[in-house]
C-alpha positions in Angstrom: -18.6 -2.6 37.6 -18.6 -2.5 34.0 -16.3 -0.9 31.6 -16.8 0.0 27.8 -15.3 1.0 24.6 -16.4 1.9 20.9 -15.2 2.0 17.7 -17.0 3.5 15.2 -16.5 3.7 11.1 -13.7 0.9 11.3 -12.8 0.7 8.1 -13.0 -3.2 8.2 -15.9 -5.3 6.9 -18.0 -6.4 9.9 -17.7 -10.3 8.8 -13.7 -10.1 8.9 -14.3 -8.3 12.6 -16.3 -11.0 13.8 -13.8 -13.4 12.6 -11.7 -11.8 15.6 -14.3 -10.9 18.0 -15.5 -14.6 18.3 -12.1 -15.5 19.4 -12.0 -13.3 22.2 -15.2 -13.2 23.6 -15.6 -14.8 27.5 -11.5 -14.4 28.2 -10.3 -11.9 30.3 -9.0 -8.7 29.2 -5.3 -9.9 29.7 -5.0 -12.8 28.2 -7.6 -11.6 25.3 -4.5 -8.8 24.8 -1.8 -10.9 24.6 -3.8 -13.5 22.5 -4.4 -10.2 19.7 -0.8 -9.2 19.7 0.3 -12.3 18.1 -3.0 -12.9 16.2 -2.1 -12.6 11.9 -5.5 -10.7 11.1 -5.8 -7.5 10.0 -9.1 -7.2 12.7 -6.7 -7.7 15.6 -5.4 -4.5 15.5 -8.8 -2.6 15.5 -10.3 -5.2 18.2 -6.7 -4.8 20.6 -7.2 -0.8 20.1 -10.8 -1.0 21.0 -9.7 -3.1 24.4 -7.4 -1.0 25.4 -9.8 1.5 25.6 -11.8 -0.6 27.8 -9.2 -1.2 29.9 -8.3 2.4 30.1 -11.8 3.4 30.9 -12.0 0.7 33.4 -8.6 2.1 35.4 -10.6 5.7 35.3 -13.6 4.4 36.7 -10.9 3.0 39.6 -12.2 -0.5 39.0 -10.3 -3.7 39.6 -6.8 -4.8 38.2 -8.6 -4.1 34.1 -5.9 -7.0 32.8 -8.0 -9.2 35.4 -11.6 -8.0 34.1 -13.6 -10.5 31.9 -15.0 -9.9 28.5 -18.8 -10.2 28.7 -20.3 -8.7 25.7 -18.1 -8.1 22.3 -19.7 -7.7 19.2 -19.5 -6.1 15.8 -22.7 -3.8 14.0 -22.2 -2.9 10.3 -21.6 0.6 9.6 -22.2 3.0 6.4 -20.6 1.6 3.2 -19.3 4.0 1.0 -20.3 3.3 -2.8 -17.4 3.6 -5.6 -17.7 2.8 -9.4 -15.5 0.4 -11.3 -15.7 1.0 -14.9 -16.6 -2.4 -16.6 -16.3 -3.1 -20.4 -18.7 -1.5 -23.1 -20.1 1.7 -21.0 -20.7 -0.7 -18.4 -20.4 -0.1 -14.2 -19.9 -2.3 -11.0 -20.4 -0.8 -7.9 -18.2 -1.2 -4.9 -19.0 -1.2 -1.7 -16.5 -0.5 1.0 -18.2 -1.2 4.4 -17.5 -0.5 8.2 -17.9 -1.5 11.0 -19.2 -0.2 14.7 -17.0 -2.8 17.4 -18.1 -3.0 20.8 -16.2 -4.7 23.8 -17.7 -4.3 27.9 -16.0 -5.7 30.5 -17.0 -6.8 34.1 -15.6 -7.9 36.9 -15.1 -11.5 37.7 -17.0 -12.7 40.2 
């Protein structure tokens, strides 16, 4: 049985999610927990809330122990960027983009 959570708009870029994401991928949803507490990245918090969503959705669905289910798909989709405008010398303009991110994690039973 599979279980699966999403989180959409994160305001993180997608390349600093995947930084995380990689790391977790294949463990099970346990030890991939405990391994994002401790974890200094800003992206550990967004990928340990999206988790424990799965989780959550997994004890719903009256699957298996969830800390026992295995990560088999995680991955991170680039989102909207919103556009701001930095003044630059002489009239000038940069434009900033501030992106986000759509994170993705199923989990399946072992077996």
């Amino acid at each position: 049985m599979e279980s699966r959570a999403i989180l959409r708009y994160a305001r993180i870029t997608p390349r600093k999610a995947r930084r995380v994401i990689d790391l977790v991928r294949g463990k099970s949803a346990g030890d991939a927990l405990l391994f994002l507490r401790f974890m200094p990245y800003r992206g550990a918090r967004f990928v340990e809330k999206v988790l424990e969503s799965a989780m959550a959705n997994a004890e719903q669905k009256k699957a298996v122990n969830p800390e026992s289910m295995k990560i088999v798909k995680a991955f991170v989709d680039q989102g909207p960027a919103t556009k701001r405008v930095e003044p630059r010398a002489m009239g000038r303009a940069n434009v900033i983009k501030k992106r986000t991110s759509h994170i993705t994690l199923v989990l399946s039973e072992e077996g």
